[in-house]
N, C-alpha and C positions, 0 to 999 in steps of 0.2 A: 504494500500500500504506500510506503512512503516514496519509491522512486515515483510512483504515480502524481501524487501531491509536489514532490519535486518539478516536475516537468510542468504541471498546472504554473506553480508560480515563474519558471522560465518564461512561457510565455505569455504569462499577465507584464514581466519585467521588459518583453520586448515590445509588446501592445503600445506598454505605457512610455517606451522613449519615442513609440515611432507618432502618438498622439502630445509629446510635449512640443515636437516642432511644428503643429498645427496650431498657427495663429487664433485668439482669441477661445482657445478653452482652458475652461476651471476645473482644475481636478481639487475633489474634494472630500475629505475623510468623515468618516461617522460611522457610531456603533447600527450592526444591524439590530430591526426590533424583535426577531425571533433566536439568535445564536448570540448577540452581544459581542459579536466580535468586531473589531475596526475592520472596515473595508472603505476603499473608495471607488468613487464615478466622476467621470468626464460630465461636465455640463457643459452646455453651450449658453454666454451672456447675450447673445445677439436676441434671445426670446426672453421677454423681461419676464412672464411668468408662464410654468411648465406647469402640468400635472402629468405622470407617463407611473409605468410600471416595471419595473426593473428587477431582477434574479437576483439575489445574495450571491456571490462567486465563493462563499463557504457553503451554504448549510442550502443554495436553491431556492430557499422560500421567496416569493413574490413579493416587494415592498412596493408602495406607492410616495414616490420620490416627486418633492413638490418645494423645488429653489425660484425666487425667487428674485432679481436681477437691477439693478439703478445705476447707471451710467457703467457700464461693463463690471461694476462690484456684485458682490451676493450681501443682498441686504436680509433676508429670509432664506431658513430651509427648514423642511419636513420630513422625517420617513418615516413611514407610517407602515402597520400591517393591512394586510386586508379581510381581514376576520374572513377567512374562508370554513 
């Protein structure tokens, strides 16, 4: 299992260089609301306000991710469960 997990975060490690030299996104950390683990996601500032649904990259569960955006800053964010 762990060379498994190894290879996971290889390539979240390559994901995430190859989305830092993409202009104008926010990568940004927060515990998930079901595993409590730190993860993070790419936002895009160019949409002042998002609501979307997005996979935990640990634990899979579905969160509803809802950042909120004022002159390229994040001035709000939310992640939420979806009571399924």
């Amino acid at each position: 299992m762990l060379p498994f997990l190894f290879s996971i975060n290889l390539n979240f490690v390559m994901v995430k260089n190859c989305f830092q030299t993409i202009p104008n996104m926010y990568e940004h950390f927060f515990q998930c609301p079901y595993c409590w683990e730190e993860i993070s996601m790419l936002l895009d500032p160019s949409v002042v306000r998002q609501i979307y649904v997005e996979d935990c990259e640990v634990c899979c569960n579905p969160i509803q991710i809802t950042p909120e955006f004022q002159e390229n800053e994040l001035i709000a964010f939310d992640a939420s469960d979806i009571e399924q």
